[in-house]
N, C-alpha and C positions, 0 to 999 in steps of 0.2 A: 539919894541915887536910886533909882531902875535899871532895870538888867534895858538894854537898848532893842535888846530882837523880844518876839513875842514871839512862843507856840501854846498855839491852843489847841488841845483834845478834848473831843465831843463823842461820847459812846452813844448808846441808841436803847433805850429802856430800861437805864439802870436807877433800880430804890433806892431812894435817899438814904434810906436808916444800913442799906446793906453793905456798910463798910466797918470794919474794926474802929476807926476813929470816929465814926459815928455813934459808938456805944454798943452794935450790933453783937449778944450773944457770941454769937458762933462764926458768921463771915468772914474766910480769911482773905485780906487783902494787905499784905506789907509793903506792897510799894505807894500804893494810894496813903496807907497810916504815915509814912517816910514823906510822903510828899506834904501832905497835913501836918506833920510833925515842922517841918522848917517853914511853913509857912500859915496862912490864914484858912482856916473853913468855914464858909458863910452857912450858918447850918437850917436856916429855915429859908432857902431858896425856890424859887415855881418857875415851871415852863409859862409860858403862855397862853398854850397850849396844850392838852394830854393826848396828842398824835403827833405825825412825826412830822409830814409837810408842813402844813400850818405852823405847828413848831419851831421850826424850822427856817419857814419864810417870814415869819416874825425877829428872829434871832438876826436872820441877814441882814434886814432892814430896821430894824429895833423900833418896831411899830405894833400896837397891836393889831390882832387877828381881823378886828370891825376898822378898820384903818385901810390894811391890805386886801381884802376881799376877796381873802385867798384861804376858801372857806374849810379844806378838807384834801383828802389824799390826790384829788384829781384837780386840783386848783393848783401847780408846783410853781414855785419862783424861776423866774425867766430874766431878773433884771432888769426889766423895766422899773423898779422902782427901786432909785438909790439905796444903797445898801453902803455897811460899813468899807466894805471891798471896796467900791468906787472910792471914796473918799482916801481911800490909801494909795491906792493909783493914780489921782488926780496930784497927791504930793510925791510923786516917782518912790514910795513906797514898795520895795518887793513883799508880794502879795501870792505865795501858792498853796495850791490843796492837795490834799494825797487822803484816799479813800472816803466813802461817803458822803455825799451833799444833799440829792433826793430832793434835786431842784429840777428842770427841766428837760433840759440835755445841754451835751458837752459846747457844744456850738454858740448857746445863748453868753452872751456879755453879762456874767455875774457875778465881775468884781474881782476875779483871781485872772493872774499872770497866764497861769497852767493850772489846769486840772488833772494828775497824776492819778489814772486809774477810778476815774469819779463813778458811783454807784446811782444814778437817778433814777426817775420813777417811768416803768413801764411804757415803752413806744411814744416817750414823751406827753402823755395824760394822763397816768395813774390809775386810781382807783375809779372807775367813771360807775360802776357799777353801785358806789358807796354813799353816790349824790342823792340816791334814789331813797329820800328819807321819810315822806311822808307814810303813816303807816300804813294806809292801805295800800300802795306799790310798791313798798319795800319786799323783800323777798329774805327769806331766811337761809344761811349758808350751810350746805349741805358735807363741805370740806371740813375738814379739823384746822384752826387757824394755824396750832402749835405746832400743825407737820404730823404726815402718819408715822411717824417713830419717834420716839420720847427716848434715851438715855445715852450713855457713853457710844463714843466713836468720832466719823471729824463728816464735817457738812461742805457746802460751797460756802457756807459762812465763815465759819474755822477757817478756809483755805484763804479766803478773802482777806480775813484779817490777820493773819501771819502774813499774806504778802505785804501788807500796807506797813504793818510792823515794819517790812524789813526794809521797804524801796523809803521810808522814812528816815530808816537810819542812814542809808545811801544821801539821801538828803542830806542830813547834818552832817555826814562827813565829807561830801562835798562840798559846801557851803562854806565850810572851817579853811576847807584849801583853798576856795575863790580869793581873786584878787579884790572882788565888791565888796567891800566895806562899809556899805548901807545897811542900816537896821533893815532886820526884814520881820515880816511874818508867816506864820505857816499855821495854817491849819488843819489838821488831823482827822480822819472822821473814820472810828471803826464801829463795829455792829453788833458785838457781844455784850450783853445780855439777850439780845433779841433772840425770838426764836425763829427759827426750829429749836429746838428741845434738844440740840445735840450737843455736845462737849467734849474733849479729849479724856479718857479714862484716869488720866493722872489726877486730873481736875476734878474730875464724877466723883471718885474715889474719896475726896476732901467729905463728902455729905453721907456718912453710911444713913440709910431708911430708915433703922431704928432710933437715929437720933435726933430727928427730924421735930418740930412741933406740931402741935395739934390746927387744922386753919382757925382761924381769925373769926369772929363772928359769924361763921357757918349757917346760912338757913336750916340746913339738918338740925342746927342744935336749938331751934327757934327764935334766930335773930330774921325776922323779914327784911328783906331788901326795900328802899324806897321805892316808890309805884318807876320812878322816872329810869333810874338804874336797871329795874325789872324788864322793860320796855326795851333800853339800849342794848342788855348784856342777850336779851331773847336772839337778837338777830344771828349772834354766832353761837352762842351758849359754849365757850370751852371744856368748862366744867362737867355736863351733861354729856358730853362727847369719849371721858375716858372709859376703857375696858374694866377697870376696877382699880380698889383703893390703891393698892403696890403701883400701879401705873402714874398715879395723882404723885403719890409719890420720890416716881421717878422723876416726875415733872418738875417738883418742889427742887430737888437736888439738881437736877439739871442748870437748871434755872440759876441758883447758887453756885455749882461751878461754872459755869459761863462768866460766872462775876469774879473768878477768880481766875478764868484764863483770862479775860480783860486786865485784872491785874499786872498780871505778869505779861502779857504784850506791854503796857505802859511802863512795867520797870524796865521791859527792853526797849524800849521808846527813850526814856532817862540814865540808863546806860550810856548809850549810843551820844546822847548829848553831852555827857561828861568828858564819853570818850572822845569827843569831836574838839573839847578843851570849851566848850561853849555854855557851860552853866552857872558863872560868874556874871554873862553877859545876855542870859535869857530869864525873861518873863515865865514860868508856866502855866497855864490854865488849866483845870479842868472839869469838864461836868456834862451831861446827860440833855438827851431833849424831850424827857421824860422818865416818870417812872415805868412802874408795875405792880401790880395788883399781886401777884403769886398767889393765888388760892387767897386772899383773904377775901370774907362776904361770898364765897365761891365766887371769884372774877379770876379771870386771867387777862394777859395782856392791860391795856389801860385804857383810857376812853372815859373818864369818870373824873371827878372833881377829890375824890379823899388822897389821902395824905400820899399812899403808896404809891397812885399814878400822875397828883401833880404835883409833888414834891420833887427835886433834883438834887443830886452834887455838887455840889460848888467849892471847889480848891481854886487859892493862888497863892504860889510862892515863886520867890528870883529875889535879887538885889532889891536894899530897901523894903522889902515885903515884912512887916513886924509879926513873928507867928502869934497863933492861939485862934481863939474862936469869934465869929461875929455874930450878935444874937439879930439884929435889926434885919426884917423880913427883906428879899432880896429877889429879882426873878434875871433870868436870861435878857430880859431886856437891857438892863444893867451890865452886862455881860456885853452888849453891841453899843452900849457907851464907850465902856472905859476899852475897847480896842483904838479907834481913833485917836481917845486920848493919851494913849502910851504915845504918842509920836506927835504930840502936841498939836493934833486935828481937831477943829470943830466940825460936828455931827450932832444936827436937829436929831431927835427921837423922844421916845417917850420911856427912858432909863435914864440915869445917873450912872456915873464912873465908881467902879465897884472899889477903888483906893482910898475916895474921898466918903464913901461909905463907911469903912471900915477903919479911915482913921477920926472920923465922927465921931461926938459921946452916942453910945447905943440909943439906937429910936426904936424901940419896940414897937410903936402905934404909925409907923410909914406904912402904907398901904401897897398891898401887891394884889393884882388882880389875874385871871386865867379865864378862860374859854373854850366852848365847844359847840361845834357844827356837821361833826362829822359824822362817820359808821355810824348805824344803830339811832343814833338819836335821832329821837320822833318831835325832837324843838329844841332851841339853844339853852345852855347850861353856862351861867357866870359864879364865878366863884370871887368873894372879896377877902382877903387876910388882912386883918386889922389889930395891931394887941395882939391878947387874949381869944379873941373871936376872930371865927370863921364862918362866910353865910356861903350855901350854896342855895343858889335861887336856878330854879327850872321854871319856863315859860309853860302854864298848863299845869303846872304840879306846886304842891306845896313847898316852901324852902324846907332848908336843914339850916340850922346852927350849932355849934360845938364850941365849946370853952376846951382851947387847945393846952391850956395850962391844968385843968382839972384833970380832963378827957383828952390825952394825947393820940388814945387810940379811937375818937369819934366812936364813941359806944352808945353816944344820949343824944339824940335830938331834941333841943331845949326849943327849936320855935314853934313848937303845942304850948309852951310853959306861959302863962300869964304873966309868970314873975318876970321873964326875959321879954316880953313885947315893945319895952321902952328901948331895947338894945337890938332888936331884930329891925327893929323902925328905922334907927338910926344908921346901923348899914346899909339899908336897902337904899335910905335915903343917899348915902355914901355912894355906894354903887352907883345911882344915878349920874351921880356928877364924872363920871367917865364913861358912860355911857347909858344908849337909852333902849333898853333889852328887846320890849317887845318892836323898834322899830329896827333893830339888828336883826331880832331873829328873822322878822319879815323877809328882809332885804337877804339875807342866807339863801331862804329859801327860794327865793325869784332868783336872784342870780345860778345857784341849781338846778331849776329847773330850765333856766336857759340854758347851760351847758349840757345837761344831758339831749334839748330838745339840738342843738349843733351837731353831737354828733347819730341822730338819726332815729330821738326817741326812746323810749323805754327800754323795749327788746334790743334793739341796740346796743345800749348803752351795759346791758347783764352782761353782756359777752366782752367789754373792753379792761381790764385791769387787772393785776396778780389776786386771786382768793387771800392771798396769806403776803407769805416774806417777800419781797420785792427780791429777784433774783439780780447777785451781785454780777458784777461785770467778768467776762471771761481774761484771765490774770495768767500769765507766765509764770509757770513752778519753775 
């Protein structure tokens, strides 16, 4: 048996490692470990992408990134291309959303019934400023990405996400009183972790600065960044941008509570469901359309191929759901299979049904792949998970390799290493066969540069999209 309704919750830049059930030190998160505790967490999961649209509009339509050609912040989904949405509404499936999509706008047919307070991307074209990738007319951002205040207090984020919280609960307990007795679905989209840098002080409070760790492979302490990473991370540089150490910080702790005011929105999120008498009878998902970097390698934000920004969360627990852990590598695509098939829908994509995954004997060696076209990067970036091994190949730059069983914390690039040349081959070779890089990356870039030449050229195009946070919709307190 399955719970008959589905809700699925999608936060917005949360690390994978950054949950108590995920082994994390210090992050507290008891409603996420509660929700892991009775059910499955897939624990080597990947976006498809390490940005949000793209992300995003991969997820909706469970396609990859070189499929949709829906390359970066300013490319958002509009529904023209089936998505899992349609295919729930074509079998009179109730299909609604409530907060975050950061598809096109409300107006476009993208799969949902109703769109309840939905967050999209800027005057409906996003980042047009971020297309601008070749390196000599890219431009470097002169803004702080993270927001000029870093620490405790409450933002338009905060407020966004408390409302979504709450008109969600409204939801299920309306839903519980309908007379409709159709399975439905619902999906959820809130925005903490992301920044701004803000958080409620209860939550700030969880991470005092002295007990903070030291960053991650810090260039300061003589770890070089790869040429390609060096090139992407110059355009914003967050890192470079703070007032001093106390600041970085704050930043770190911020960042951590926001993961734990997310938390606790989603125990109020599963409260509410209980309360609604509907949790015998629901599905729940949940997971991220990326990571975050937090200061490690001095990165903030994500945009990068390592573990903190394209790694994800991945919980599912409800009826039937057998708990514990899944090792067998997993991404979001997987995620826009197995929604259709809660309701026993076929949906072409390029994912499998995350049940049939997870009641599998463990595949360590299924392959999950990810991508990037976007901010900063001066040429596309593929990433292959395979086993043990992970290749990240950059177009123009040398790859990386990392033995993730060794090297969990990608510390060593073994594709200098002679001894690994037999194993670098053979992924690349792997890679190929889902796709063909330098004729994607091309194609990225032509398609970019026709969108930027549509709306008016270069200078044009500086002046179209948010610097930073896409600002949420304005929400009745």
């Amino acid at each position: 048996m399955t719970g008959r309704n589905l809700l699925v919750i999608m936060s917005d830049e949360h690390q994978a490692r950054a949950m108590g059930c995920a082994g994390h030190p210090f992050v507290q998160t008891p409603n996420l470990d509660a929700l892991a505790a009775r059910g499955v967490r897939f624990a080597d999961a990947y976006t498809p992408s390490p940005i949000c649209v793209p992300a995003r509009a991969s997820f909706a339509t469970g396609r990859y990134v070189h499929r949709t050609r829906l390359w970066d912040n300013a490319t958002p989904y509009d529904g023209a291309i089936p998505g899992w949405g349609h295919a729930l509404q074509g079998a009179g499936v109730p299909v609604e959303s409530i907060g975050k999509l950061h598809y096109r706008s409300e107006e476009d047919p993208a799969g949902f019934d109703v769109e309840h307070i939905p967050m999209n991307v800027v005057g409906g074209h996003g980042m047009v400023w971020a297309s601008i990738r070749k390196e000599d007319e890219r431009v470097t951002q002169d803004s702080r990405m993270l927001g000029d205040y870093i620490g405790p207090g409450t933002s338009k984020y905060t407020e966004y996400d408390a409302e979504v919280t709450r008109r969600t609960g409204d939801w299920l307990s309306d839903r519980a009183r309908s007379e409709d007795d159709r399975p439905w679905c619902l999906y959820v989209g809130l925005v903490a972790p992301h920044f701004p840098l803000i958080v409620p002080q209860e939550f700030y409070d969880l991470y005092p600065l002295d007990s903070l760790p030291p960053a991650k492979l810090h260039p300061r302490d003589g770890h070089p960044r790869h040429p390609w990473v060096e090139k992407q991370n110059a355009m914003m540089d967050s890192e470079a941008k703070f007032h001093d150490e106390a600041e970085r910080l704050r930043a770190m702790a911020s960042y951590y509570g926001l993961t734990s005011w997310l938390d606790h929105n989603i125990g109020q999120i599963l409260a509410a469901l209980e309360a609604a008498g509907l949790v015998q009878d629901t599905t729940v998902v949940y997971t991220s359309d990326h990571g975050d970097n937090v200061g490690a390698r001095g990165l903030w934000g994500k945009s990068n191929l390592y573990q903190e920004s394209v790694a994800v969360p991945l919980i599912m627990a409800g009826p039937g759901v057998a708990p514990g852990i899944c090792n067998t590598p997993v991404s979001l695509l997987d995620l826009s299979a197995t929604i259709p098939a809660h309701f026993g829908l076929d949906f072409a994509c390029d994912g499998a049904p995350l049940p049939a995954i997870a009641d599998a004997p463990e595949d360590s060696d299924r392959t999950v792949f990810s991508e990037y076209h976007a901010a900063g990067s001066v040429s596309g970036a593929f990433m292959l998970r395979k086993g043990r091994w992970k290749l990240n190949y950059y177009i123009g730059f040398e790859s990386e390799l990392f033995d993730l069983v060794a090297d969990p914390e990608e510390s060593v690039n073994l594709a200098p290493d002679p001894a690994h040349a037999a194993t670098l081959c053979a992924l690349e070779e792997e890679l190929r066969q889902i796709v063909d890089p330098e004729v994607v990356n091309a194609q990225a870039f032509a398609d970019q540069e026709a969108l930027v030449r549509r709306y008016g050229g270069r200078d044009a195009a500086l002046r179209l999209g948010a610097p930073g946070a896409t600002p949420p919709p304005n929400v009745a307190q």
